[in-house]
C-alpha positions in Angstrom: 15.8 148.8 43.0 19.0 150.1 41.6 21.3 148.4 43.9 21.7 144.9 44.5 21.8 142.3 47.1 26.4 141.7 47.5 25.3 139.6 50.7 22.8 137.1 48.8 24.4 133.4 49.4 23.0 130.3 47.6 23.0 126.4 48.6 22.6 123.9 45.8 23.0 120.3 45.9 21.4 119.0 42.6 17.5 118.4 44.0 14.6 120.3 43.1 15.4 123.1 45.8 18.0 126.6 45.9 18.4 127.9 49.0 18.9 131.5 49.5 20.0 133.6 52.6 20.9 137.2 53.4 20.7 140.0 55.5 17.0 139.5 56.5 18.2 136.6 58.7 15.7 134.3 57.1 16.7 131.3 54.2 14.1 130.8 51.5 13.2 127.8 49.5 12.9 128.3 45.9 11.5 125.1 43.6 13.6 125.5 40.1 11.3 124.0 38.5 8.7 126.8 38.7 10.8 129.0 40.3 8.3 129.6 42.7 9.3 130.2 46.9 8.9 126.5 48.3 8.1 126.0 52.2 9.1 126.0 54.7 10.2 129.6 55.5 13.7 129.1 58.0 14.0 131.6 60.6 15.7 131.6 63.8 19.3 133.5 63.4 20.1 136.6 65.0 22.4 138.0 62.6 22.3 138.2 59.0 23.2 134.5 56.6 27.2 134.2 55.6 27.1 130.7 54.5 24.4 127.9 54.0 24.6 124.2 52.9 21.8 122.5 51.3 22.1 118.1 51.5 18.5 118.4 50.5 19.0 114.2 50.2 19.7 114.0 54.0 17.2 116.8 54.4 19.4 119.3 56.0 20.0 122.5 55.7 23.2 123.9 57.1 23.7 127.5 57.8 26.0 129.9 58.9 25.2 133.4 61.0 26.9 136.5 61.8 26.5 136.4 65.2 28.8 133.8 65.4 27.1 130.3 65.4 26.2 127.1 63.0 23.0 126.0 63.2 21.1 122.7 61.4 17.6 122.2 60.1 15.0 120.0 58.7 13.6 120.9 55.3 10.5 119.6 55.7 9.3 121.2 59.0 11.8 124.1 59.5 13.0 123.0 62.8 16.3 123.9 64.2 17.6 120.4 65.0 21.0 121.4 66.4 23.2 124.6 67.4 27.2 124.7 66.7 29.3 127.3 68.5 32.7 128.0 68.9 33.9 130.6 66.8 34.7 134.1 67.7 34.8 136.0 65.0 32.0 135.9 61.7 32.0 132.6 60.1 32.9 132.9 56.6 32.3 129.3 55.1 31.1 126.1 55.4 31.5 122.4 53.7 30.5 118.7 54.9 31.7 115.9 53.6 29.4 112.8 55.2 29.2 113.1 59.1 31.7 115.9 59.0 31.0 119.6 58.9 34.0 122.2 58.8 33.9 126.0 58.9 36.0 128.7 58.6 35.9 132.4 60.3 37.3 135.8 60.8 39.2 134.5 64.3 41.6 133.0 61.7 40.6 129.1 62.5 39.3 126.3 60.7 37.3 123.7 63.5 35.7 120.7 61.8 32.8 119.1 63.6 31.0 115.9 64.2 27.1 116.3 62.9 26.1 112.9 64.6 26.9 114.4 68.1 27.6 118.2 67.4 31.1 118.2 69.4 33.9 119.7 67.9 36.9 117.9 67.1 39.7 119.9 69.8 42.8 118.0 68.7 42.0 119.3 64.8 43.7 122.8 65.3 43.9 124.5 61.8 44.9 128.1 62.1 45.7 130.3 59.8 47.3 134.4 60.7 44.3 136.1 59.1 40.5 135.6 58.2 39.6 132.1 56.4 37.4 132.9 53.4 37.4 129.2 52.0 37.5 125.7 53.3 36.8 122.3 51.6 37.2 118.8 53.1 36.9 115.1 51.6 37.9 111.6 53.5 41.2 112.6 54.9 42.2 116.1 52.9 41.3 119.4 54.4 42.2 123.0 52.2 41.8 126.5 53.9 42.6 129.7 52.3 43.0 132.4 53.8 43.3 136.6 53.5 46.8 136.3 52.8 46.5 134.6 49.6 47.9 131.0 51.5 46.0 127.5 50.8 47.0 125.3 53.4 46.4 121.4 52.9 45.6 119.5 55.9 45.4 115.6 56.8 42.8 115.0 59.1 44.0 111.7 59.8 47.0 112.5 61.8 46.1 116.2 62.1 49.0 117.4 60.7 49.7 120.2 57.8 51.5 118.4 54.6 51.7 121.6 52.4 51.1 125.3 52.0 50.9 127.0 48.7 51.9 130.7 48.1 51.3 131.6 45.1 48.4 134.5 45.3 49.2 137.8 45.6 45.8 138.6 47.5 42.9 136.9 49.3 42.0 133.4 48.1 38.1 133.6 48.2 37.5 130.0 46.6 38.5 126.4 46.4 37.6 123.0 44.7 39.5 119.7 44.7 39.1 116.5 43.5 41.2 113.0 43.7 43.7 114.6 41.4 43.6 118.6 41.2 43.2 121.5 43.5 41.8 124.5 42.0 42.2 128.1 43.9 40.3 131.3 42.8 41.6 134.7 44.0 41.3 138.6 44.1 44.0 139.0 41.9 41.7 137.8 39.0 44.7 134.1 38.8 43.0 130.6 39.2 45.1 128.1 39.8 44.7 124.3 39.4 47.6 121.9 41.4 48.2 118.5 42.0 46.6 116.7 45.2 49.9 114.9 45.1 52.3 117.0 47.7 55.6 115.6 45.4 53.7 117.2 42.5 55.7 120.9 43.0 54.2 123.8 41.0 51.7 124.9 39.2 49.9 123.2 36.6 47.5 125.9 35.1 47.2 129.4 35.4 43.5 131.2 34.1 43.8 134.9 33.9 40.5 137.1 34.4 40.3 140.5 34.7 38.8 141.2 38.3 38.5 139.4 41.7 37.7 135.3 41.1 34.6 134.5 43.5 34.1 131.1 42.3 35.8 128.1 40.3 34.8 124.6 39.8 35.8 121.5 37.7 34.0 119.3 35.6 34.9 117.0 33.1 38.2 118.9 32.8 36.4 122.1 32.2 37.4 125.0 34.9 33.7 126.7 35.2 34.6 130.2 36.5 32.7 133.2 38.2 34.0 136.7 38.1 33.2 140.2 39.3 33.2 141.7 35.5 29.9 140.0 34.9 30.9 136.6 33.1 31.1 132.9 33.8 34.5 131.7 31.5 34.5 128.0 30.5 38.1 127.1 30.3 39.8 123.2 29.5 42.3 122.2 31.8 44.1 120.5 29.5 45.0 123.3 27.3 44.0 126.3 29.0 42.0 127.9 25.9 38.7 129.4 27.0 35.8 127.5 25.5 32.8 129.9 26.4 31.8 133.2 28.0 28.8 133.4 29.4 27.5 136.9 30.5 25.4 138.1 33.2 23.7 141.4 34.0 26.2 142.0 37.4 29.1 140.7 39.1 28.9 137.1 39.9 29.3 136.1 43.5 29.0 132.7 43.4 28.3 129.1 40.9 26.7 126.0 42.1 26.6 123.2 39.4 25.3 119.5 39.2 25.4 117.6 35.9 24.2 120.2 33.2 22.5 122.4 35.8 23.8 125.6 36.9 22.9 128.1 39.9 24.4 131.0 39.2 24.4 134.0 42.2 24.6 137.5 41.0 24.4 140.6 42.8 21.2 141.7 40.9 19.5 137.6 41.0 19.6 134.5 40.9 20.3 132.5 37.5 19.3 129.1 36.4 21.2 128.1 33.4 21.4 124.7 31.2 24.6 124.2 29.8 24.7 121.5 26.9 27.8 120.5 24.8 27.2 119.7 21.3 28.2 116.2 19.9 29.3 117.3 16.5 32.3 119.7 17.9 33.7 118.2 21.2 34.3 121.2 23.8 31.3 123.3 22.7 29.5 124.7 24.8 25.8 126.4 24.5 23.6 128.0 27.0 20.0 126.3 26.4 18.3 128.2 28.8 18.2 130.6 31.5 16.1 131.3 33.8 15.7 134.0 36.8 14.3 132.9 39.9 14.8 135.9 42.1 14.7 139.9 41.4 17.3 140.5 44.4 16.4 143.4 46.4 12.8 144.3 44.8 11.5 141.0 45.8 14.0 141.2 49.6 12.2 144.8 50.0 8.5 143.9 49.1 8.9 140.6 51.0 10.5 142.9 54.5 8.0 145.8 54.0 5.0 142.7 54.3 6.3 141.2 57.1 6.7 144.9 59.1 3.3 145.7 58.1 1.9 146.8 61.2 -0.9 144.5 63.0 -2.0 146.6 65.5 -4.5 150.2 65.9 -2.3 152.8 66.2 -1.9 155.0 69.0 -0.2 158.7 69.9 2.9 156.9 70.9 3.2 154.1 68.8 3.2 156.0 65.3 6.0 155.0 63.0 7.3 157.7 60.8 8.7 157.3 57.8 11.8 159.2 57.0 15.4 159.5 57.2 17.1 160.3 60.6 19.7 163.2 59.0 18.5 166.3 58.9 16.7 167.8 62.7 12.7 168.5 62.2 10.2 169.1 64.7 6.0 167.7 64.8 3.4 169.3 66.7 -0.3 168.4 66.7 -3.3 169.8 67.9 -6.6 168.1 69.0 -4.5 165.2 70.9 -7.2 164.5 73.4 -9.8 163.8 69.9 -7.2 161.3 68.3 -10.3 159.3 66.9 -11.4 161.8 64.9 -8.6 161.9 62.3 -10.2 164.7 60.0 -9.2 167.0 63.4 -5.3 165.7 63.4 -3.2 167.6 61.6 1.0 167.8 61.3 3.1 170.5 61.0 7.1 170.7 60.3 9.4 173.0 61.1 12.6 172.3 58.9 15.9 174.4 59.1 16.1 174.3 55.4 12.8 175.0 53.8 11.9 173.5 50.0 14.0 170.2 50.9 12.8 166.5 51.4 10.8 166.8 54.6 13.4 164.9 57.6 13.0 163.7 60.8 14.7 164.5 63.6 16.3 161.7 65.8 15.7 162.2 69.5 18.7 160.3 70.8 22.1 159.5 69.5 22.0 159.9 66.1 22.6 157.1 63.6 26.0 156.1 62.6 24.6 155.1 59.0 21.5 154.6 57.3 20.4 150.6 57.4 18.7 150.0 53.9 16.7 146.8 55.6 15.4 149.3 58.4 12.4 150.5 55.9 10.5 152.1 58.6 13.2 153.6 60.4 12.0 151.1 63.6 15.5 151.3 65.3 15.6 155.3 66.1 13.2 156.9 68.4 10.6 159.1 66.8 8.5 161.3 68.9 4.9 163.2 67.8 5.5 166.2 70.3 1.8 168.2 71.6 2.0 172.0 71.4 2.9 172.2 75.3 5.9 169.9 74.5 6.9 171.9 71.6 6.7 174.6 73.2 9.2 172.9 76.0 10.8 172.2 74.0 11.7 175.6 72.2 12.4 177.0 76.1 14.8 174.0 76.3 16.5 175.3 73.3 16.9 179.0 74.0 18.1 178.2 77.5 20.8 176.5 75.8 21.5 179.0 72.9 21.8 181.9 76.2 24.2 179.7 78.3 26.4 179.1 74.5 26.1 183.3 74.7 27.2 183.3 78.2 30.1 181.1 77.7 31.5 182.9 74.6 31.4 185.9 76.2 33.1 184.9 79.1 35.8 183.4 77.1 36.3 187.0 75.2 36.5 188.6 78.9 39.1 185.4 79.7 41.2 186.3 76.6 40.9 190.1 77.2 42.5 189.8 80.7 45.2 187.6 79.4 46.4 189.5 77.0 46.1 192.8 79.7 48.0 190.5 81.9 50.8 189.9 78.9 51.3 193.3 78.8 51.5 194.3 82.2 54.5 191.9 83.0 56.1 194.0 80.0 56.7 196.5 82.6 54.1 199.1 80.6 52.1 201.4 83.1 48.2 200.6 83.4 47.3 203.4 80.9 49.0 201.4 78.0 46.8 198.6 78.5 43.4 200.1 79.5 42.2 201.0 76.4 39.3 199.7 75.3 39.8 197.5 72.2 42.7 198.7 71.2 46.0 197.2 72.0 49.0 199.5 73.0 51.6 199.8 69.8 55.2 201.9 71.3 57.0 201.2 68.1 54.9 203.0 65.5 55.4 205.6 68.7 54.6 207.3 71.7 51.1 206.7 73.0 50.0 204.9 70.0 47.0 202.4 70.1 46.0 200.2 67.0 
């Protein structure tokens, strides 16, 4: 496939397992050491993945849907162990620190919740005056970013807001903190580390990239970056040289590290790379290996088109046809009552524009947009039409290309009299006006038509 998977999000926590949801509405288990899909299959969401957790030591899975709720399961049987709603607009993130789960949405709040009993905490109202993209929480700290380019720091504690930075000129779609530093990633291509200390004032570090920053970590005073031109930049915080560049075949949406392991989510697949530093120069990095664990959309297509095989004869009313719902086309068969005998079953279609790509016509309201998951074209309504419905069809149609004939020619007859009635209030006697298509002219003279 030429086109990747923007929507792909990834859950990491160090263990032997990646995570990886999308569009299909179904999260996959992938072992890294073989790279091969682990069970069990999680299903259960209505809407498409925006944001997973995996604490594969507590042997949850955390995970975040489009249609607007949270739900928790258990990695070893697949079960949905708990449900979290609240939101009201697509939840954009999540993060958990011990019992605590917080998560951030397009209604513009932050809630944070209690996993033990699955209540949300009311008096913890964090708002912010557009979509949250990024929230991160510890023991009594709280950061939200927002689509206004604000980071707000919150205290959980006494559920109060101790600081707002504004500093971003666009959306901040990442964040990390640690005991000392804060690091925020934007659109505008700055991340930015500060101080967890509120007296700290300013910035400490700018890093410059060229497009949109989708990810940032620190470790070991190394900023580890992901960016939308294709590379992962290795910077030092102390100095704010760039140690390594590590390229990738497609804009990165997202890092997950753990020691010298690191998940890296592109558009086009999934990367596992091994970063080592070498003794001998201090601040070195290598890449020892790497490692693709998923194709993206090949593997998301093969994987949909097995599991809308169909399972089941088919019938005259239950054929799916393959096509796309554009361009109006018309199916007639003959032999209908000997369906068995498909050597006797033939299709014809009758296209408006011969010599082109064969498409069907969509016998309802047509689609607003073509959905790549919908292989089959399952959500519009396809109908194999007999030759007495055809040719119902075709009566259907000429009745209402005579009444279009009828109306435009009473809307000629309608324009005819008004302008005949124009001229007439002009005082002009009724053989002026009578002529027939002409239209009485007394300035180029007398008794002059044109």
């Amino acid at each position: 496939m030429s086109r990747g998977d923007e929507y792909r999000v990834v859950g990491y926590s160090g263990g032997e397992l990646v995570a990886v949801g999308s569009r299909d509405r179904v999260v996959r288990l992938t072992d890294v050491s073989d790279s091969k899909e682990a069970s069990p299959l999680i299903r259960g969401h209505a809407g498409s993945i925006r944001a997973l957790l995996l604490c594969e030591q507590r042997n949850l899975l955390i995970t975040a849907s489009y249609h607007l709720s949270i739900r928790c399961w258990d990695l070893k049987t697949g079960a949905s162990t708990m449900v979290l709603r609240g939101h009201m607009g697509t939840i954009n993130c999540l993060d958990v620190h011990a019992n605590t789960l917080v998560s951030g949405a397009k209604d513009c709040k932050v809630k944070v919740w209690d996993l033990a009993t699955g209540k949300c905490f009311e008096n913890l109202k964090f708002k912010h005056h557009s979509a949250v993209w990024c929230v991160k929480i510890d023991t009594t700290l709280l950061l939200s970013s927002c689509d206004k380019g604000l980071v707000k720091m919150w205290d959980t504690e006494i559920a109060s807001l101790l600081e707002v930075i504004d500093a971003h000129q666009s959306a901040v779609k990442c964040l990390f903190f640690d005991s000392y530093h804060i690091m925020s990633g934007g659109s505008d291509g700055l991340v930015m580390a500060w101080s967890t200390n509120v007296n700290a004032k300013g910035c400490l570090m700018t890093f410059h990239h060229p497009r949109e920053v989708r990810s940032v970590t620190l470790s070991d005073l190394r900023v580890i970056t992901g960016c939308t031109d294709e590379r992962v930049h290795i910077f030092s915080l102390l100095t704010g040289h760039c140690l390594r560049i590590i390229q990738t075949e497609s804009p990165i949406l997202s890092i997950h590290t753990h020691a010298n392991s690191m998940i890296v989510n592109t558009r086009s697949s999934v990367l596992l790379t091994t970063i080592t530093m070498l003794p001998a120069q201090a601040g070195k990095y290598y890449v020892n290996t790497k490692v693709e664990m998923t194709h993206s959309e090949r593997a998301a297509y093969e994987r949909l088109l097995k599991n809308k095989a169909l399972r089941h004869p088919l019938s005259a009313e239950a054929i799916l046809l393959k096509g796309h719902p554009q361009q109006k086309c018309t199916f007639t068969t003959a032999a209908v009552e000997k369906l068995q005998a498909h050597e006797r079953m033939f299709m014809k279609a009758l296209c408006k524009r011969p010599g082109q790509h064969v498409r069907f016509a969509v016998l309802g309201p047509p689609a607003t947009r073509d959905d790549p998951m919908d292989t089959f074209r399952e959500q519009v309504s396809f109908r194999l039409l007999t030759d007495m419905q055809l040719k119902e069809h075709v009566r259907v149609l000429s009745q209402d290309s005579a009444g279009r004939q009828q109306r435009r020619s009473k809307t000629a007859e309608d324009r005819q009299r008004r302008m005949i009635w124009r001229m007439k209030i002009k005082g002009l006697s009724s053989s002026d006006y009578t002529k027939e298509d002409q239209v009485y002219a007394p300035e180029l003279g007398h008794d002059t038509y044109i």
